[in-house]
C-alpha positions in Angstrom: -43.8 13.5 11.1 -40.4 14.7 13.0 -41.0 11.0 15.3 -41.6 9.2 11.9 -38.2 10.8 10.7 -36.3 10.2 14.1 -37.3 7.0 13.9 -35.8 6.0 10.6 -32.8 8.1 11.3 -32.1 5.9 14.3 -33.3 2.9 12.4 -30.5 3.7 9.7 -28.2 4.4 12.3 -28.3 1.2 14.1 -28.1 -1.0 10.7 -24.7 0.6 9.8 -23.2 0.4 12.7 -24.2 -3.2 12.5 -23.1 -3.5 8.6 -20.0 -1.9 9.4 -17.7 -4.6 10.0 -18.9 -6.9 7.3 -17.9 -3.9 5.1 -14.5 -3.3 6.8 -13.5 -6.9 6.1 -15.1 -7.6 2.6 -15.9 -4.2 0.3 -13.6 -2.1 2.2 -11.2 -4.4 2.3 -11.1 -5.3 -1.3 -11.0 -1.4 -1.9 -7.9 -1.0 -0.2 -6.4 -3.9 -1.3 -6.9 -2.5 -5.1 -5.5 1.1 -4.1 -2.3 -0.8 -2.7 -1.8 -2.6 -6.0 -2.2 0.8 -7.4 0.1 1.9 -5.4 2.5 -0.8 -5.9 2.2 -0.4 -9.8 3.1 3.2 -9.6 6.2 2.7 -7.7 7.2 0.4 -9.9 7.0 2.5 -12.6 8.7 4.9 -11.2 11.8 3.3 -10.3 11.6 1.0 -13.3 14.0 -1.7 -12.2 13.3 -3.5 -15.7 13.9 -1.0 -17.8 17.4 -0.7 -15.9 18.0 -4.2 -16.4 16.9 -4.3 -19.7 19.6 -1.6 -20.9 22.3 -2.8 -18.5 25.1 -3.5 -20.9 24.2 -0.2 -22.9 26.8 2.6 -22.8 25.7 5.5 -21.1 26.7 9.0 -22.9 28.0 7.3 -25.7 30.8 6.2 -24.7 31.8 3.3 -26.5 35.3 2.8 -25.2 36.3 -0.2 -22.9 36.2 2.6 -19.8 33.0 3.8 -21.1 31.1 0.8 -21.0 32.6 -0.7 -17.7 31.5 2.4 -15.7 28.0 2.5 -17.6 28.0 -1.7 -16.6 29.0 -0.7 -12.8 27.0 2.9 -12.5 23.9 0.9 -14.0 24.5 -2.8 -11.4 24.5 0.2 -8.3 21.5 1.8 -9.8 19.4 -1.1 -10.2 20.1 -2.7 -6.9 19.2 0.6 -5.4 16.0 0.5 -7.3 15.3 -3.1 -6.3 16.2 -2.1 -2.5 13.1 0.5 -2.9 10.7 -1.3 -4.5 11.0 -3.5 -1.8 10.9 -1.1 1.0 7.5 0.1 -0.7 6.2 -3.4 -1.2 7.0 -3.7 2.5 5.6 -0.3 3.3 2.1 -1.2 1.9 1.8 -4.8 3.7 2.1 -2.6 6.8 -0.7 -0.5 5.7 -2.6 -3.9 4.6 -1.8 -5.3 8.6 -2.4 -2.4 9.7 -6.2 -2.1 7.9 -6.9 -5.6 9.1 -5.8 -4.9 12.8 -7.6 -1.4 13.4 -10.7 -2.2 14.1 -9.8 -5.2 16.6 -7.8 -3.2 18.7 -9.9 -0.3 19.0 -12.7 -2.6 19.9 -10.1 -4.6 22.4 -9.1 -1.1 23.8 -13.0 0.4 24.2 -13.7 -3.3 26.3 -10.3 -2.9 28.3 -11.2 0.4 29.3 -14.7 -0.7 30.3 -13.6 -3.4 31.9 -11.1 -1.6 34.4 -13.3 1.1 35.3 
């Protein structure tokens, strides 16, 4: 029985390490890509660059005076620029992750060979 076991154990074992790549690059992949879009949705509604546009020429406060409304124009301009510059830095963040998914699994596999091969 404990052979019969061992065996399928080692059977199992063998499959997924060959299944493991066609998983990295399709299932996996398409995982990750989701959980970045997630992520990307999140940001953005965080920073909410269109709400900010959306309400740029409405006074802040209250303040319905000519001063009011140039400083609530300028204050939100800075703000959503700011917000853009973010959403950008995160959208640039995750395509790093993205590269960086794709790019794992050849370099360990170039790194294991180079080590074999200078030994």
């Amino acid at each position: 029985m404990f052979f019969l076991v061992f065996q399928r154990i080692i059977f199992q074992f063998l499959l997924d390490i060959l299944y493991f790549p066609l998983w990295w690059y399709s299932g996996g992949l398409r995982r990750v890509v989701i959980g970045l879009y997630h992520l990307l949705q999140d940001a953005n509604a965080t920073l909410a660059p269109g709400l900010w546009v959306r309400h740029v020429f409405t006074p802040m406060y209250g303040q319905t005076d000519i001063q009011g409304r140039l400083m609530s124009f300028f204050m939100r301009v800075v703000n959503i620029i700011g917000r853009f510059f973010a959403l950008v830095f995160s959208l640039s963040m995750l395509v790093v992750l993205l590269v960086l998914w794709l790019v794992l699994p050849i370099g360990i596999v170039f790194m294991i060979v180079h080590v074999f091969l200078t030994q």
